[in-house]
Residue, then its C-alpha position, 0 to 999 in steps of 0.5 A: x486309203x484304198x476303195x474295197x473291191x466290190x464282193x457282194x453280189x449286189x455291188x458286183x452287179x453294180x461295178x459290171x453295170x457301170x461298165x457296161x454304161x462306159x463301154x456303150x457310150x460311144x457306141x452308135x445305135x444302142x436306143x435312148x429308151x436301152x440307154x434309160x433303162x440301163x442308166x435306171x438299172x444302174x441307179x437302182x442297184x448301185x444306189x441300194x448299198x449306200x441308201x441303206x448305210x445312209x438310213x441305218x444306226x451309225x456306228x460307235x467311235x469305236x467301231x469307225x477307228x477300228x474300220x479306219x485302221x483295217x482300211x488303212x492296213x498293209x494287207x498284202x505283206x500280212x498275207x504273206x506274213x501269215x501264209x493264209x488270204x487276208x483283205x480289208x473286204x473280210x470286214x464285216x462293216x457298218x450295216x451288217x455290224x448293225x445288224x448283229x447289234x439288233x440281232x443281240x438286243x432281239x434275242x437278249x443274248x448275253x453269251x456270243x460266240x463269233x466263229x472267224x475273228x479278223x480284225x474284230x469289227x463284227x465281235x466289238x459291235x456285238x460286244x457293245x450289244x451285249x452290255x454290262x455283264x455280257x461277254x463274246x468269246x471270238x476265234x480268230x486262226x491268225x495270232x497278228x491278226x488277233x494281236x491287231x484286234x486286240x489293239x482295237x480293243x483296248x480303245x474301248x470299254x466293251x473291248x474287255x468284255x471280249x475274250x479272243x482264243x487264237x488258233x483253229x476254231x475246231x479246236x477251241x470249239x471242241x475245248x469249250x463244249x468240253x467246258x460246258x460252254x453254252x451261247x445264246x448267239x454264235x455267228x460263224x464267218x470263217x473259212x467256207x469249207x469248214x461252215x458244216x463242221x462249225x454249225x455240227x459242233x455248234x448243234x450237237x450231234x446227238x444226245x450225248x453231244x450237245x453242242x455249244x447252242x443254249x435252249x433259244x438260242x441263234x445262230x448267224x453263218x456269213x457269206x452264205x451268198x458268196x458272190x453269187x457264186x451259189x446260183x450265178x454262171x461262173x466257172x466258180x471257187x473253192x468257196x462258192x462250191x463249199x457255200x453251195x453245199x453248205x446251204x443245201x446241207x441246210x436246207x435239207x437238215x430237219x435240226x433246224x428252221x433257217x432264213x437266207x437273209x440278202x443282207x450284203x453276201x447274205x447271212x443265214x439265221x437257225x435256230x434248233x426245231 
């Protein structure tokens, strides 16, 4: 099973500290009190990650085989298959599923819309958060990446409690707001260009225009960090340009109060004001 390459900024901190450890260490003249501090950096920042994992709530047996077979998954013919980027990276993982998990339970959500499927780790974690009567309705573009969830699902009992609707998530959020459909908690992770819309569709644009958010209710939006791609001096990608305009968007957006979250590529919370 191949390691996941590093995609947060901390663990690109990391991975580029290591680096710079083996690339000075046969190199004369660099003081040992330059070496100390670097080694403590190193250790300190690559250390966080695992520290953090160590302390935090397991996941379910569930959880774990559905992260094994994502590991274990051909993702580079897939992508070709289905014409669109897919990686084992895109997995939500063990502490941020526990972080839905707790936000599902704080909020006593019921009702989770999960805006960017893939292969179902972070709406099976919700799904077991949400208990007996509760239900997730999760997007997902991609139909064998949905059919991939799916299969991971019928292994276990909250599985039935999640609902997948295949195709663009613009679509099937217009289709459930026709509905009526309302939500306690909608976590969005899809693609980046289209965070503005989702959050718009999810808030409402007015009086006649409701949206999907019921009265208390949350929202979570992943990767609002993109590899620091926001802040850091890189030349940059599509993405990180989409996820620096959506934060500013939000930032300025008097709909809402929010807290950017450091949790792995960051996570952001509103809620209506």
């Amino acid at each position: 099973m191949p390691d996941p390459r590093p995609v947060t900024p901390l663990g690109i901190a990391a991975d580029l500290l290591e680096q710079v450890e083996k690339r000075l260490a046969g190199v004369d003249g660099v003081g040992d009190d330059v070496r100390a501090d670097l080694a403590r950096a190193t250790s300190l920042v690559a250390g966080l990650d695992p520290y953090v994992a160590a302390v935090t709530s397991p996941a379910s047996p569930a959880l774990e085989a559905l992260e094994t077979r994502t590991r274990q998954a051909d993702w580079g013919t897939r992508t070709e298959q289905a014409g669109l980027v897919l990686e084992q990276e895109m997995l939500s993982g063990h502490v941020e599923g526990r972080f839905l998990a707790f936000l599902v339970h704080a909020t006593r959500a019921r009702r989770v819309l999960e805006v960017g499927m893939f292969t179902g780790y972070s709406a099976l974690t919700m799904a077991e958060a949400v208990g007996a009567g509760g239900s997730v309705v999760a997007c997902e573009l991609d139909p064998a990446t949905a059919a991939f969830a799916q299969d991971c699902f019928a292994s276990s009992e909250a599985g039935e409690r999640i609902t997948v609707e295949v195709g663009p998530a613009a679509d099937t959020l217009v289709r459930l707001a026709d509905d009526g459909a309302l939500f306690d908690l909608v976590f969005v992770d899809a693609d980046k260009p289209g965070y503005a819309g989702y959050l718009d569709a999810v808030l409402g644009t007015g009086p006649d225009d409701p949206g999907l958010l019921a009265d208390g209710g949350v929202v979570c939006v992943d990767n609002t960090l993109l590899q620091g791609e926001p802040w850091a001096a890189t030349a940059g990608s599509a993405n990180g340009r989409a996820v620096a305009a959506f934060n500013e968007r939000v930032a300025a957006d008097p709909r809402v109060e929010q807290v950017l979250v450091p949790l792995r590529d960051g996570v952001t919370l509103l809620r209506r004001v």
